[in-house]
N, CA, C and O atoms as a MOPAC input file, in Angstrom:
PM7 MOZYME 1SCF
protein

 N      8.51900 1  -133.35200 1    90.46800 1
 C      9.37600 1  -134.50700 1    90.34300 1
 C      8.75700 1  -135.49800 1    89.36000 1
 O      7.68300 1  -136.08400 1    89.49300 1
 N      9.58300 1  -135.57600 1    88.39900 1
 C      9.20000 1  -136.75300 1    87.29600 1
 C      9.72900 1  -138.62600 1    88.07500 1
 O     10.82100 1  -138.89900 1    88.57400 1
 N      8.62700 1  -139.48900 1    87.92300 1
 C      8.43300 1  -140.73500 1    88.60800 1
 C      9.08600 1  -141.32500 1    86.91700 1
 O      8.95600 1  -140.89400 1    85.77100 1
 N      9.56300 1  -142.10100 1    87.32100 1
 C     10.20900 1  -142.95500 1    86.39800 1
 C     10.26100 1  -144.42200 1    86.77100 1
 O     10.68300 1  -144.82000 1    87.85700 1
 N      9.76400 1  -145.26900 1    85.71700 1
 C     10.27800 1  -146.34800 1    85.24900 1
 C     10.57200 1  -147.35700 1    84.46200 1
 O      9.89500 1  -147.55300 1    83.45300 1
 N     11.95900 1  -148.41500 1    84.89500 1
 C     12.45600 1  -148.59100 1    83.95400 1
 C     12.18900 1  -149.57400 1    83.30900 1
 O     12.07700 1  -150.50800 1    84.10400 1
 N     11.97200 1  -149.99600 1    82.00600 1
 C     11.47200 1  -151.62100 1    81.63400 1
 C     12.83800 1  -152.21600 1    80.67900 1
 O     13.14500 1  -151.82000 1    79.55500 1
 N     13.46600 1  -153.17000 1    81.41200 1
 C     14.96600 1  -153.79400 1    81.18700 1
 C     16.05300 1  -153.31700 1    81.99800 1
 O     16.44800 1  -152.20000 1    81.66400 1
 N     16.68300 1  -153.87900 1    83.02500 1
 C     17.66800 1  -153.47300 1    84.05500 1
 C     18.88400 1  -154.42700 1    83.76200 1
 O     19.42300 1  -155.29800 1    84.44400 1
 N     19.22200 1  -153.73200 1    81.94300 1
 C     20.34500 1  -154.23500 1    81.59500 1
 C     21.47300 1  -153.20500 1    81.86600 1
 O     21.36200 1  -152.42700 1    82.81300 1
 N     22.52600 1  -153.18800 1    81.07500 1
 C     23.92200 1  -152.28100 1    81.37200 1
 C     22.75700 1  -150.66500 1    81.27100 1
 O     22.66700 1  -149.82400 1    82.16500 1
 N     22.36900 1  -150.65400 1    80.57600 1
 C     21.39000 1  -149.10300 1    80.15700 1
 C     20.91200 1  -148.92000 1    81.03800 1
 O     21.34000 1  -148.05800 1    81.80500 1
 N     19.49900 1  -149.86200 1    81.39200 1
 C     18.68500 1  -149.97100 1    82.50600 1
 C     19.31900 1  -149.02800 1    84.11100 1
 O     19.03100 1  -147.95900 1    84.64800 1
 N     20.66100 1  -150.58700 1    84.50100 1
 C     21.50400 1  -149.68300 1    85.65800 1
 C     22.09800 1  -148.71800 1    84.92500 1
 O     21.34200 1  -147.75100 1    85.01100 1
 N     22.79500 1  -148.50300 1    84.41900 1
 C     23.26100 1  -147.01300 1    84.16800 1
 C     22.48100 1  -145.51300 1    84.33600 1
 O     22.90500 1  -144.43100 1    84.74300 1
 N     21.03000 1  -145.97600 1    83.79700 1
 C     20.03400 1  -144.49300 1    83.93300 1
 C     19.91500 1  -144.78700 1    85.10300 1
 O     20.33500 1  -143.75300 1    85.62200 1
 N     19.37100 1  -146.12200 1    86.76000 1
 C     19.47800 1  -145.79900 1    87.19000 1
 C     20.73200 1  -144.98700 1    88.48800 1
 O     20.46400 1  -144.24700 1    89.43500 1
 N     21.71100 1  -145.36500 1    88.14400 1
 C     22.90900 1  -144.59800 1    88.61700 1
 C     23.11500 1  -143.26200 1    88.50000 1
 O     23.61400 1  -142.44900 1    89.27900 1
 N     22.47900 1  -143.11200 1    86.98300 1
 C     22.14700 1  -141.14000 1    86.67300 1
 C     21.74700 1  -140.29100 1    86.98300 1
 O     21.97600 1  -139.08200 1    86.96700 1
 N     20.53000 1  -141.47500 1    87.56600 1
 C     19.33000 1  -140.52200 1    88.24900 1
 C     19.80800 1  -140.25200 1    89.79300 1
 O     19.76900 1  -139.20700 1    90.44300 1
 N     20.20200 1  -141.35600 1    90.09700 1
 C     20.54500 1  -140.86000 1    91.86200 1
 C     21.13600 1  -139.36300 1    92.64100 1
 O     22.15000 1  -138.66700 1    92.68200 1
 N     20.31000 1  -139.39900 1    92.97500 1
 C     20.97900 1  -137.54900 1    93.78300 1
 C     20.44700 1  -136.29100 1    92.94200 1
 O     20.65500 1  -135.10000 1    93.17400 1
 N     19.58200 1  -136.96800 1    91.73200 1
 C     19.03700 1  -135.92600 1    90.84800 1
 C     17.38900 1  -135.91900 1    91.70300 1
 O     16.51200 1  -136.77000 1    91.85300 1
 N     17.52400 1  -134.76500 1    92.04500 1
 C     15.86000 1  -134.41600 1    92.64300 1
 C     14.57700 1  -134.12000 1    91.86500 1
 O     13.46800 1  -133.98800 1    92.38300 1
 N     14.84500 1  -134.03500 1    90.62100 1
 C     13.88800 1  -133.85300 1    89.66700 1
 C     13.87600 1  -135.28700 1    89.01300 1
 O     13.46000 1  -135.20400 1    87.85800 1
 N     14.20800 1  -136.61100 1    89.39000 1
 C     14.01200 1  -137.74000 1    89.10100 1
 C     13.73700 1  -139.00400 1    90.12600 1
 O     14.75800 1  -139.41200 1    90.68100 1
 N     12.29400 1  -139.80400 1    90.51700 1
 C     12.66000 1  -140.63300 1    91.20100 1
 C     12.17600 1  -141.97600 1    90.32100 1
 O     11.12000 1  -142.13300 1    89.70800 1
 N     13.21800 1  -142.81500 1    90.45800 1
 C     12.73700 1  -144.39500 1    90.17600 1
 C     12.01100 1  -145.03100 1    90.78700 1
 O     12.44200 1  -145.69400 1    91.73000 1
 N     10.79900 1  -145.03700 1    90.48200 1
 C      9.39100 1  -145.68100 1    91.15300 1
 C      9.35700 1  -147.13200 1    91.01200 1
 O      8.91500 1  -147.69400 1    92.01400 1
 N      9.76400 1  -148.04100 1    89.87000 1
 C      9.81600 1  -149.66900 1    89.61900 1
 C     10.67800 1  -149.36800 1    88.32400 1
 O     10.92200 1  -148.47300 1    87.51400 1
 N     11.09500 1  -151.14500 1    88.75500 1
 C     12.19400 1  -151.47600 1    87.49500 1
 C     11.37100 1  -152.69600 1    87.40700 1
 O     10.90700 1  -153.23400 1    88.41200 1
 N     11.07200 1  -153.41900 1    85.42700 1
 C     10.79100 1  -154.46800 1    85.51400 1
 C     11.79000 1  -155.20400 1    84.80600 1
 O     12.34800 1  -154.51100 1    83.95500 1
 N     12.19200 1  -156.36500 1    84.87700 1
 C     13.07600 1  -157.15000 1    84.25100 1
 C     12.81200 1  -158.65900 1    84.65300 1
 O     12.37300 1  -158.92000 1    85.77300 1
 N     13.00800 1  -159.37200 1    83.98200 1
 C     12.71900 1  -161.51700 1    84.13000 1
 C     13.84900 1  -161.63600 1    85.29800 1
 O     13.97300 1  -162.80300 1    85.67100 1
 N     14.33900 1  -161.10600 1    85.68000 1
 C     15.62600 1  -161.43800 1    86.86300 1
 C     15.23300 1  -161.10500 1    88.07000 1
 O     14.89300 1  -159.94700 1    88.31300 1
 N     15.22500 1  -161.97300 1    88.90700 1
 C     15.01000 1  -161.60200 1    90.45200 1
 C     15.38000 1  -160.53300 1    90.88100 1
 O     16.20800 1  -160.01400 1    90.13100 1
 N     15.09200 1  -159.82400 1    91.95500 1
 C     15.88200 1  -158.88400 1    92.61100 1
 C     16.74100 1  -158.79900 1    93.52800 1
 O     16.92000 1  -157.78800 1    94.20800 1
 N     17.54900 1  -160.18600 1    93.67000 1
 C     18.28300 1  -160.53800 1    94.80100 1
 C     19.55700 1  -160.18300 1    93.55300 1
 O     20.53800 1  -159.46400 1    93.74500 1
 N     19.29400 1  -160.73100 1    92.58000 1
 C     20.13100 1  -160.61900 1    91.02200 1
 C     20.77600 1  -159.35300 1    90.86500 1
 O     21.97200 1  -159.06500 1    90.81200 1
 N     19.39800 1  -158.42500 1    90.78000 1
 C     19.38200 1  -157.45100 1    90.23000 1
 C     19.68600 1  -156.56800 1    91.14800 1
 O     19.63700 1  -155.40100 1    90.76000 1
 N     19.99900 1  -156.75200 1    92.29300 1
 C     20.65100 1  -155.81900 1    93.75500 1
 C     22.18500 1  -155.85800 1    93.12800 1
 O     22.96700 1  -155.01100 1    92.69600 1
 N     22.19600 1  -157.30600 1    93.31000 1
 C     23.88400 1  -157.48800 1    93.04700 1
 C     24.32100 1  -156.82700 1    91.84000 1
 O     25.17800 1  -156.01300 1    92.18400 1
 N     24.17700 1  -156.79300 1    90.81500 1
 C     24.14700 1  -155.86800 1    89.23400 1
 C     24.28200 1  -154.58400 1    89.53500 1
 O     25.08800 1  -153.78800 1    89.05300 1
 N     23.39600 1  -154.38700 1    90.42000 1
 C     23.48000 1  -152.56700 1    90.31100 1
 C     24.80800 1  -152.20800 1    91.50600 1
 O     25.45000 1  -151.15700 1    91.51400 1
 N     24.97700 1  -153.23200 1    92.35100 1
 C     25.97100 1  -152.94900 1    93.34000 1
 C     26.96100 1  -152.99700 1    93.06100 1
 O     27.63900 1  -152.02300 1    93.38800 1
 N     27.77800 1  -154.32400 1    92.16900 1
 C     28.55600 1  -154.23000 1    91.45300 1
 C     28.91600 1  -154.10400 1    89.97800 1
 O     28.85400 1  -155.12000 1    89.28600 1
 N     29.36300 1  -152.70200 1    89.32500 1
 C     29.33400 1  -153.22100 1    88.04700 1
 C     30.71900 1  -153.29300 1    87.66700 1
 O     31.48300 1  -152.85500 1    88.52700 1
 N     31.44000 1  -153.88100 1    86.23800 1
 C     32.39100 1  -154.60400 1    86.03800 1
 C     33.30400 1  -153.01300 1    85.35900 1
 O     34.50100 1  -152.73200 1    85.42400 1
 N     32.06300 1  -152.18400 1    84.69800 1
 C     32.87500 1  -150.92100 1    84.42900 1
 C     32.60400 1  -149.51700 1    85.29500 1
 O     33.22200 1  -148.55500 1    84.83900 1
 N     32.01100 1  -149.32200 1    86.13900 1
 C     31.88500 1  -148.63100 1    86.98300 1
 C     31.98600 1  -148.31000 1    88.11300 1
 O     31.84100 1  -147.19600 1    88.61600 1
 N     32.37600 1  -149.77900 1    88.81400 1
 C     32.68200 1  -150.08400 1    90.04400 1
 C     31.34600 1  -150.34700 1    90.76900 1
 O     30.34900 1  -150.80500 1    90.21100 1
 N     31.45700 1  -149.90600 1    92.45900 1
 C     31.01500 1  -150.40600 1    93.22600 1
 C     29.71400 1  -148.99400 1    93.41100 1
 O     29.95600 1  -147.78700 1    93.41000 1
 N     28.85000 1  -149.42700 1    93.50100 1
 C     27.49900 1  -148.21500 1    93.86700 1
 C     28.35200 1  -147.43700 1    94.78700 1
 O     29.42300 1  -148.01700 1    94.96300 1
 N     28.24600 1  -146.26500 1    95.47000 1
 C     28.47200 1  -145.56100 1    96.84700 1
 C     26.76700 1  -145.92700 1    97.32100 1
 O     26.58800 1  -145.44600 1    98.44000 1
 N     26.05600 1  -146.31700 1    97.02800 1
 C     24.88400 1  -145.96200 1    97.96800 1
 C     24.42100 1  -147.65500 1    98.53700 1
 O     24.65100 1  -148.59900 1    97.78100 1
 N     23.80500 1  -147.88100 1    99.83500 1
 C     23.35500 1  -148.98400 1   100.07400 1
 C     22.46900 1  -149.73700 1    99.11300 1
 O     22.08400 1  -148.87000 1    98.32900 1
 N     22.03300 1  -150.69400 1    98.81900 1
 C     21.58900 1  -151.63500 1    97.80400 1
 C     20.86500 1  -152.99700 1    98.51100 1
 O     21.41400 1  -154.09600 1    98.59600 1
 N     19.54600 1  -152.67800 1    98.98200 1
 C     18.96500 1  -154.46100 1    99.54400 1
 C     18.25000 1  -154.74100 1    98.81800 1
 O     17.55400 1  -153.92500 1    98.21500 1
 N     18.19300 1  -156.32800 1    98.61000 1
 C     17.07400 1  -156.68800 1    97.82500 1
 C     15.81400 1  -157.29600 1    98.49500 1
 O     16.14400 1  -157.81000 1    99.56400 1
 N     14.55300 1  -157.41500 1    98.25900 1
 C     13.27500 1  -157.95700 1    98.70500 1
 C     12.58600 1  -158.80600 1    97.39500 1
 O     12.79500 1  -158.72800 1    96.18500 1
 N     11.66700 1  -159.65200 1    98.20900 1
 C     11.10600 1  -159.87800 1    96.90000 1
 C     10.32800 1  -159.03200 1    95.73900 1
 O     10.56800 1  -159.48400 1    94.62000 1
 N      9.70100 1  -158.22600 1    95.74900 1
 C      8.83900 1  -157.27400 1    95.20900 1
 C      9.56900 1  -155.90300 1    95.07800 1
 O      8.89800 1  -154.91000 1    94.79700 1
 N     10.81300 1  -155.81200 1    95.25500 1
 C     11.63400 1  -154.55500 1    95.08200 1
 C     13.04000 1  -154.33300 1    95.79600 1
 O     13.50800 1  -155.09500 1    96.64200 1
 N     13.62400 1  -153.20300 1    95.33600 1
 C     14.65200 1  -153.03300 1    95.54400 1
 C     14.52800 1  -151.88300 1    96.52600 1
 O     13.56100 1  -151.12200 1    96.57600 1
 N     15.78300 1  -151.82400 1    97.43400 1
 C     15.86900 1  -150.40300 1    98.15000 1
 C     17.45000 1  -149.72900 1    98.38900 1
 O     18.45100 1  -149.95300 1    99.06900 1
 N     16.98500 1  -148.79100 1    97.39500 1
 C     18.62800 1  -148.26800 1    96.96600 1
 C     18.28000 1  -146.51000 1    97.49600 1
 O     17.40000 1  -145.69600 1    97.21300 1
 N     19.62300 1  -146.50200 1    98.48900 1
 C     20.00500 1  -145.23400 1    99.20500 1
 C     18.55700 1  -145.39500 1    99.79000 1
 O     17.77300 1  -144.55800 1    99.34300 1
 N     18.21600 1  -145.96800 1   100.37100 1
 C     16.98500 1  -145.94100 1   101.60700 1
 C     15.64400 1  -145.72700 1   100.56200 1
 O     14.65600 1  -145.99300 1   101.24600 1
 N     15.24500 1  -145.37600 1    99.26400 1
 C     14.46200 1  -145.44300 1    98.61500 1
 C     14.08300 1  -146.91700 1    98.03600 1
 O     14.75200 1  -147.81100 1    97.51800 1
 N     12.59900 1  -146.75300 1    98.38600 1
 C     11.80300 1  -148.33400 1    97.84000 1
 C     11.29900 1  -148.53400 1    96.29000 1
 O     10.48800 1  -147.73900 1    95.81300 1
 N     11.68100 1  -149.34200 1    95.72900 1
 C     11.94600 1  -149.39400 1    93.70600 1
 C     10.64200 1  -150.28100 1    94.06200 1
 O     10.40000 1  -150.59800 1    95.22700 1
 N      9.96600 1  -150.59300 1    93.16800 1
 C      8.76400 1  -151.73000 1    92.80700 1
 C      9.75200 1  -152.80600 1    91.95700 1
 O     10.79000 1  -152.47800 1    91.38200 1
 N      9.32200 1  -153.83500 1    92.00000 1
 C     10.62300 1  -154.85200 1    91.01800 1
 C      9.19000 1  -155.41400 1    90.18800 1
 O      8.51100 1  -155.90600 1    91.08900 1
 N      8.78900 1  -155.49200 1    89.49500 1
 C      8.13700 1  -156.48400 1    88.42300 1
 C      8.78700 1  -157.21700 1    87.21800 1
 O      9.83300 1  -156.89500 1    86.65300 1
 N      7.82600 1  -158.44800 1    86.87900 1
 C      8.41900 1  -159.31300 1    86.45500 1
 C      7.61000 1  -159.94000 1    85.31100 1
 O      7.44800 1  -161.15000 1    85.14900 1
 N      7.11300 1  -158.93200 1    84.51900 1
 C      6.65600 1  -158.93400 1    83.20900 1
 C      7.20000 1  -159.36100 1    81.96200 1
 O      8.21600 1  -158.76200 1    81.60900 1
 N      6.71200 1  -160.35600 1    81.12600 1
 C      7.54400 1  -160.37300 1    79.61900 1
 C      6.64800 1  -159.69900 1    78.79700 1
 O      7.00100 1  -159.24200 1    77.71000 1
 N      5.81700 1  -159.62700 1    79.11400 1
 C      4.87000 1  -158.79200 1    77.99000 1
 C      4.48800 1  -157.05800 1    78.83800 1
 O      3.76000 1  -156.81000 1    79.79900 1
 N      5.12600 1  -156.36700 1    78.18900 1
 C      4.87500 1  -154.80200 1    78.62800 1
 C      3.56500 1  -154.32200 1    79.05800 1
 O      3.37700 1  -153.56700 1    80.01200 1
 N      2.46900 1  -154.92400 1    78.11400 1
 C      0.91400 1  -154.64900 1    78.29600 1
 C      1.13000 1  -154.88500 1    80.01700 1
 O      1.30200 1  -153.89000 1    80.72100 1
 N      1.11500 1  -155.80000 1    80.42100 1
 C      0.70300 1  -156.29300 1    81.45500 1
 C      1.39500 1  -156.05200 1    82.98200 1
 O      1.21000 1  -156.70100 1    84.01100 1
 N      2.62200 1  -154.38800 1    82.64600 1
 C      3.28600 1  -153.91300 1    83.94000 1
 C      2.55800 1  -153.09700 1    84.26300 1
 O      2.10900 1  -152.40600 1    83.34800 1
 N      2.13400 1  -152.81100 1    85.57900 1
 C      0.98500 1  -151.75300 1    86.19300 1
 C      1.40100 1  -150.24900 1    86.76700 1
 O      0.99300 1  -149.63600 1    87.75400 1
 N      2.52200 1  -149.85300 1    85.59600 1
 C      3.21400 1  -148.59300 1    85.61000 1
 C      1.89700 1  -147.14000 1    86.47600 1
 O      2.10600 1  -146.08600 1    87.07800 1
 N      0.99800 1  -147.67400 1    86.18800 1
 C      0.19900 1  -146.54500 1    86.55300 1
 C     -0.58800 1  -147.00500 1    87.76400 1
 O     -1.58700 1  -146.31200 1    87.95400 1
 N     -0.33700 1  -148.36700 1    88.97200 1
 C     -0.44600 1  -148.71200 1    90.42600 1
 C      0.93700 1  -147.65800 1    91.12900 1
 O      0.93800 1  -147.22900 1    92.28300 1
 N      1.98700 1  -147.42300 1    90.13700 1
 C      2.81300 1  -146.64300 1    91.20200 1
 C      3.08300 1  -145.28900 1    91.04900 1
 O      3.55300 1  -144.60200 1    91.95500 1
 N      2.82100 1  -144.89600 1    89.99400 1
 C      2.65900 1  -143.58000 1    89.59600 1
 C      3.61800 1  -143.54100 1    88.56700 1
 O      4.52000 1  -142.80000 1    88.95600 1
 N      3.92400 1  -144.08500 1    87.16700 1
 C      4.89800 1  -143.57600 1    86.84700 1
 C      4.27500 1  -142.79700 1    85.60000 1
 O      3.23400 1  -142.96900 1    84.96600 1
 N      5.36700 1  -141.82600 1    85.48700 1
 C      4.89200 1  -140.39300 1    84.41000 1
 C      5.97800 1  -140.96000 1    83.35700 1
 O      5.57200 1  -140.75300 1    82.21300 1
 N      7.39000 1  -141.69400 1    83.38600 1
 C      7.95200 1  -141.79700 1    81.92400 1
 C      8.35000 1  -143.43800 1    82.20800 1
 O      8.20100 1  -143.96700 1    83.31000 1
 N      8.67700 1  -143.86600 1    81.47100 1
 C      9.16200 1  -145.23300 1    80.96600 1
 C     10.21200 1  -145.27100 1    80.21300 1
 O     10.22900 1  -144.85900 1    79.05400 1
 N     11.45900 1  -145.91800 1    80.99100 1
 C     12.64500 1  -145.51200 1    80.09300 1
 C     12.77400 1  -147.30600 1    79.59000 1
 O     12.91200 1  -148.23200 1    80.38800 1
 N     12.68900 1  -147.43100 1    78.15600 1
 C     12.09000 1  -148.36500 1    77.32800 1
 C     14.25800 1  -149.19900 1    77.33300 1
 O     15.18700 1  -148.98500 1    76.55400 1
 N     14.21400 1  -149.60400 1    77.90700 1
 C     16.05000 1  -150.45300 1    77.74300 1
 C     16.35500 1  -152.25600 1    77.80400 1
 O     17.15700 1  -153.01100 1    78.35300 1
 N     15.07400 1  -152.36800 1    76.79900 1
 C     14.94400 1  -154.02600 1    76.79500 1
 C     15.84600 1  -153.97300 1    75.58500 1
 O     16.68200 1  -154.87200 1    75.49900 1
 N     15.80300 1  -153.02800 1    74.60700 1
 C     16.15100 1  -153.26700 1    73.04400 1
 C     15.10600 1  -153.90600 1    71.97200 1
 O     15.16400 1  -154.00400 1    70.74600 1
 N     14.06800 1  -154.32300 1    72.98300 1
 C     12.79900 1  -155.31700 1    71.99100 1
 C     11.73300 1  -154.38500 1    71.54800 1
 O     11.16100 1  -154.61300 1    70.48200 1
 N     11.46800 1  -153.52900 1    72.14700 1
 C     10.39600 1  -152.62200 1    71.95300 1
 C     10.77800 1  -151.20900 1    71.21600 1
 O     10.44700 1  -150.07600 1    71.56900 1
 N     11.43400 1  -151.53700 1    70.28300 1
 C     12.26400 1  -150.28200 1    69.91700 1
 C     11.18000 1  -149.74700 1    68.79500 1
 O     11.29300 1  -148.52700 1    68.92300 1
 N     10.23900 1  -149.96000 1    67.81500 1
 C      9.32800 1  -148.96000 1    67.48800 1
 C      8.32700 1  -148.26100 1    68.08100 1
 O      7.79900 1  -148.80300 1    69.05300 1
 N      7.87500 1  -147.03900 1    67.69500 1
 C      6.66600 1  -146.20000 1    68.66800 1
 C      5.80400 1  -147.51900 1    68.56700 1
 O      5.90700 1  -148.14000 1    69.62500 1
 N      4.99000 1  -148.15800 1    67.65300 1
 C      4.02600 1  -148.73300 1    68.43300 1
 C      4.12300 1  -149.92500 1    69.15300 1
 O      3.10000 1  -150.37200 1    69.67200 1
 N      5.48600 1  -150.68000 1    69.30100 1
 C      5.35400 1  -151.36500 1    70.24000 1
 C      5.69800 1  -150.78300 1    71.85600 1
 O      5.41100 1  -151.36700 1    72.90100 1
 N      6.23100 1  -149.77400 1    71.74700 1
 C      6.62100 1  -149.36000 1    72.54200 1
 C      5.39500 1  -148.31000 1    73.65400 1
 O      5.31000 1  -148.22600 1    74.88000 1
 N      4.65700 1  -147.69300 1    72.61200 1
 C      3.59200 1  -147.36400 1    73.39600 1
 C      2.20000 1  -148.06700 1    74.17200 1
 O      1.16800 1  -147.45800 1    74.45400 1
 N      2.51000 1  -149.62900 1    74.44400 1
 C      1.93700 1  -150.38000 1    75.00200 1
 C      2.16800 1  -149.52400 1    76.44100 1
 O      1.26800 1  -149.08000 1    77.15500 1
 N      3.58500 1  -149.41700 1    76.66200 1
 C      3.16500 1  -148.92100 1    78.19300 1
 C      2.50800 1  -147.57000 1    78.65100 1
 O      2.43300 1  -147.25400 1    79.83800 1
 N      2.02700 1  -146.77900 1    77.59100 1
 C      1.16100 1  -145.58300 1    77.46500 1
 C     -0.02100 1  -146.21600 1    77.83300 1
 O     -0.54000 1  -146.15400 1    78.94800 1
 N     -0.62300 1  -147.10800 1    76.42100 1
 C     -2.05500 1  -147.81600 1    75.97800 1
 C     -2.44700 1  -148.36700 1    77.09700 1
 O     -3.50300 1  -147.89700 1    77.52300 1
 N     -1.74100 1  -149.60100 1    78.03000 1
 C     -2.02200 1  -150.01500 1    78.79100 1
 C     -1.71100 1  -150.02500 1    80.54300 1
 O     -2.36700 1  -150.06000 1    81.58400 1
 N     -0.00700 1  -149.95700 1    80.02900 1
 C      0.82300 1  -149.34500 1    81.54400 1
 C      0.15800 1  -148.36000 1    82.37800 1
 O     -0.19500 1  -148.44900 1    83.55400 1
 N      0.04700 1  -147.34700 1    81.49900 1
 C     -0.71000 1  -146.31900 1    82.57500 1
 C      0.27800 1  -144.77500 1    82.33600 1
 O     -0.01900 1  -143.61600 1    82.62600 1
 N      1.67200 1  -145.40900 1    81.62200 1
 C      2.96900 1  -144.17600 1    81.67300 1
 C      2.19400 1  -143.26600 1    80.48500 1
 O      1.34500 1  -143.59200 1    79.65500 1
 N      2.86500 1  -141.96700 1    80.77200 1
 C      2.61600 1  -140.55900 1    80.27700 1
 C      3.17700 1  -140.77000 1    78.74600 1
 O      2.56100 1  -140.51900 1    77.71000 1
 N      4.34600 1  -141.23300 1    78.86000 1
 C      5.92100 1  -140.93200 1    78.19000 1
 C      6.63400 1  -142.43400 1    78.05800 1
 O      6.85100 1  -143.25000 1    78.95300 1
 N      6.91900 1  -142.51500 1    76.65100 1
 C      8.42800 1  -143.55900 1    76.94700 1
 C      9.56000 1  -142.92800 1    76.57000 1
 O      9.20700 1  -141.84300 1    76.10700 1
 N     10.91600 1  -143.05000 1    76.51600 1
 C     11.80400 1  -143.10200 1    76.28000 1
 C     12.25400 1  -144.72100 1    75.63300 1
 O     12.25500 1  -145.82400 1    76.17900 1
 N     12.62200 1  -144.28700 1    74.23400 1
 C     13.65000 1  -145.37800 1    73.77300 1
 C     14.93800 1  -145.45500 1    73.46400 1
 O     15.44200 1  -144.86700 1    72.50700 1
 N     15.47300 1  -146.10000 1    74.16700 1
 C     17.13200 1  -146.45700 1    74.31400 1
 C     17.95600 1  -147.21900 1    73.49300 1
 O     19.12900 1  -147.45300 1    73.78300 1
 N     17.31500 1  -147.68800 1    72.31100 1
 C     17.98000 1  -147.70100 1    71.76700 1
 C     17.65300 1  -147.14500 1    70.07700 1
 O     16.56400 1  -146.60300 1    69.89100 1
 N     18.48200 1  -147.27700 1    69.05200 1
 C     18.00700 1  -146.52800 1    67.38200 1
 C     16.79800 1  -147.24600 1    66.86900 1
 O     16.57000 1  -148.44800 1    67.00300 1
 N     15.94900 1  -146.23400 1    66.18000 1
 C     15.07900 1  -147.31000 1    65.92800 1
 C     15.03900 1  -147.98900 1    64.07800 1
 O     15.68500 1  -147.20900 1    63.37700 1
 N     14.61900 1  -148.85000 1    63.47300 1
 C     15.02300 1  -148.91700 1    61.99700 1
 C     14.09900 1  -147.91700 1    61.58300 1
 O     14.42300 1  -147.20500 1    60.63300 1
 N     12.96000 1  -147.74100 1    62.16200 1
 C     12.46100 1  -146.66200 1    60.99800 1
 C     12.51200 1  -144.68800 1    61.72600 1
 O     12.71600 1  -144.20200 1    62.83900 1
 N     12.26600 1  -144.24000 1    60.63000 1
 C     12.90200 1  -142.67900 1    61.15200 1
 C     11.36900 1  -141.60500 1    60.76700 1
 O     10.97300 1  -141.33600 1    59.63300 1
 N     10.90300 1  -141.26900 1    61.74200 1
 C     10.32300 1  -140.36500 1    61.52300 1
 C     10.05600 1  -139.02800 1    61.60200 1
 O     10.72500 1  -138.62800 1    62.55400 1
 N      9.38500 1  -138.01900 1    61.07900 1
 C      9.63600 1  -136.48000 1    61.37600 1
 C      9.82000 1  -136.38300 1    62.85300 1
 O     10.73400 1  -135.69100 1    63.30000 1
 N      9.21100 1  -136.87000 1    63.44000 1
 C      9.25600 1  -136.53200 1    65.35800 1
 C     10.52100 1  -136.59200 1    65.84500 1
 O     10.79300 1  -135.83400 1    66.77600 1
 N     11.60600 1  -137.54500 1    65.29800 1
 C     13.06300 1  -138.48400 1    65.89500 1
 C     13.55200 1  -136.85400 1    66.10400 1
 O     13.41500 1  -135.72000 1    65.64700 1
 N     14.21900 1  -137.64400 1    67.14500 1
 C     15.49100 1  -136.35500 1    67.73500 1
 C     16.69200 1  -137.16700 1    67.78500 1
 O     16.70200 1  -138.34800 1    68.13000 1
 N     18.10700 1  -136.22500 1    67.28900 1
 C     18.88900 1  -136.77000 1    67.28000 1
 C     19.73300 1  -135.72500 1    68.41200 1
 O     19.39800 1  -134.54100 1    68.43600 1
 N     20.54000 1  -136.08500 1    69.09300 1
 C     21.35500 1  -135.44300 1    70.16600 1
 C     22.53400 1  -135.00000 1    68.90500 1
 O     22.85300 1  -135.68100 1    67.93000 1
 N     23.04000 1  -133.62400 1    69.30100 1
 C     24.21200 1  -133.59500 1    68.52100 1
 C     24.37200 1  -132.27300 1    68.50700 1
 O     25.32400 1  -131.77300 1    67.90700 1

């Protein structure tokens, strides 16, 4: 099972996590975002194009607990400083939009503790590595 988490729990953010739910080869270990998690319960519970979660949704201070699973909530503006590797996470799905080159983005490798990022959104520069879906 790949541990995942997410840094930005914007429309992207909830959306991957909605993707992941019920997928057993994925668990969401922490989400970090500047928004509370009383906020960020309500967001994922209701969204404006997807409707209503099917799964329960509480919020705590320090995390979320969606379908009876416990999320870590952090509240980082600077990436260096999320402790991706206190909860185990192996990828980082990168959905702030700010960290969109490899090297800013591999702060949460350098320092986080994550294996892997994922970036969500295009980046301006293109290199031999880029994958394009298609």
């Amino acid at each position: 099972m790949v541990k995942v988490g997410i840094n930005g729990f914007g429309r992207i953010g909830r959306n991957f996590l909605r993707a992941a739910l019920g997928n057993p080869d994925l668990q969401i270990v922490a989400i970090n975002d500047l928004t509370d998690s009383k906020t960020l319960a309500h967001l994922l519970k209701h969204d404006s194009l997807l409707g209503k979660l099917p799964a329960p949704v509480e919020a705590a201070d320090d995390a979320l607990q969606v379908d009876g699973q416990r999320i870590a909530v952090f509240s980082e503006r600077d990436p260096a400083n999320i402790p991706w590797r206190d909860v185990g996470v192996d990828v980082v799905i990168e959905a702030t939009g700010f960290f969109t080159e490899r090297e800013k983005a591999a702060v949460h490798i350098t320092h986080g503790g994550a294996k892997r990022v994922i970036i969500s959104a295009p980046r301006e520069e293109r290199r031999p590595d880029d994958c394009d879906g298609g």
